[in-house]
C-alpha positions in Angstrom: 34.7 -80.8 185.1 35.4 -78.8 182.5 39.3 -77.0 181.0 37.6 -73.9 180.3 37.9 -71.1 182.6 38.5 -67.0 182.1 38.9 -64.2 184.6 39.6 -60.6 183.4 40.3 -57.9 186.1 39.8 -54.6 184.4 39.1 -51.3 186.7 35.8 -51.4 185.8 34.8 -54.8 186.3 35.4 -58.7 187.1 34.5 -60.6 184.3 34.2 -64.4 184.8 33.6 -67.1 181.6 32.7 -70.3 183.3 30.7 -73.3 182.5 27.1 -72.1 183.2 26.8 -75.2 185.2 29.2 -73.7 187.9 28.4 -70.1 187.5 28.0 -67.8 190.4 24.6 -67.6 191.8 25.0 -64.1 193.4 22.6 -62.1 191.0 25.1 -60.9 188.7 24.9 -60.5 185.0 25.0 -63.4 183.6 25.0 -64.3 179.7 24.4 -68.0 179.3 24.9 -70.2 175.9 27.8 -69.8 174.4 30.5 -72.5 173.0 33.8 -72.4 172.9 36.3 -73.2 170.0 39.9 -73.4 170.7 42.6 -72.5 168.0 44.9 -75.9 168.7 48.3 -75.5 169.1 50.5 -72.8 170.7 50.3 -69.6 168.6 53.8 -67.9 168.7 53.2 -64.2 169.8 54.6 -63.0 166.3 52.1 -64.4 164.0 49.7 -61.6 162.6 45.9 -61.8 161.8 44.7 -64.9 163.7 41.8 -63.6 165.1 40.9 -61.9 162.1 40.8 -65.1 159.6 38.8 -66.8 162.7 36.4 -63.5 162.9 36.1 -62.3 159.4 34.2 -65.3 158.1 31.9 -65.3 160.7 31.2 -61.9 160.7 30.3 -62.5 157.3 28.4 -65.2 158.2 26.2 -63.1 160.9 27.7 -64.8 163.7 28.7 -62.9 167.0 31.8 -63.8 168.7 33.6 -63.5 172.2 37.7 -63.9 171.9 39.5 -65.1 174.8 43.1 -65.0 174.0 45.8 -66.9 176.6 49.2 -67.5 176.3 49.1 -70.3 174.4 46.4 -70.1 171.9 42.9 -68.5 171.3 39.4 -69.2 172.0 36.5 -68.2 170.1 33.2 -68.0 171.8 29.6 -68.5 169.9 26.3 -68.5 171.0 25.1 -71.9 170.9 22.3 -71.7 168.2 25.1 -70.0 165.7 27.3 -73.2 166.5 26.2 -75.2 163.0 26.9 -71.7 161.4 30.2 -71.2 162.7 31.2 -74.2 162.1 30.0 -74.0 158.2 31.3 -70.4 157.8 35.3 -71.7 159.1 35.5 -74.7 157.5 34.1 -72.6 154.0 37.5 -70.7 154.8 39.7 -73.6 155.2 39.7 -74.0 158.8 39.5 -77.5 160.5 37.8 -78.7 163.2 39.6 -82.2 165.2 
């Protein structure tokens, strides 16, 4: 099993983020590979800039990123292969991985 789930209801579309292991099989677009890193703890809705000291770095480092934000806390998304570089770039900035 996994703790890692996302469904976003727009007008436009259904977008589902599930473990590729459990993705639908129906022929839908499907975009398979990514990892997820979660911001630990629960973010109060008044801090500013948290996605943006997450992304910046890794923009910088040429790494593409999904954001899933819930209530609690945020979640970063990387392609797999960029995972080593993520990981690098974040921690070059300070940021700690448990």
């Amino acid at each position: 099993t996994t703790d890692f789930f996302a469904v976003v209801r727009t007008s436009d579309e259904l977008s589902l983020v599930t473990p590729e292991a459990i993705a639908p099989a129906s022929g839908e677009t499907c975009e398979p590979g990514w990892r997820a890193i979660k911001v630990e703890g629960t973010l109060d809705f008044a801090l500013v800039g948290i996605l943006a000291a997450l992304a910046t770095p890794l923009a910088t480092a040429g790494v593409s990123i999904f954001a899933v934000s819930t209530f609690d806390t945020d979640y970063i998304l990387v392609k797999e292969s960029q995972l080593s570089d993520a990981i690098a770039a974040l921690q070059s900035h300070g940021h700690t991985f448990a």
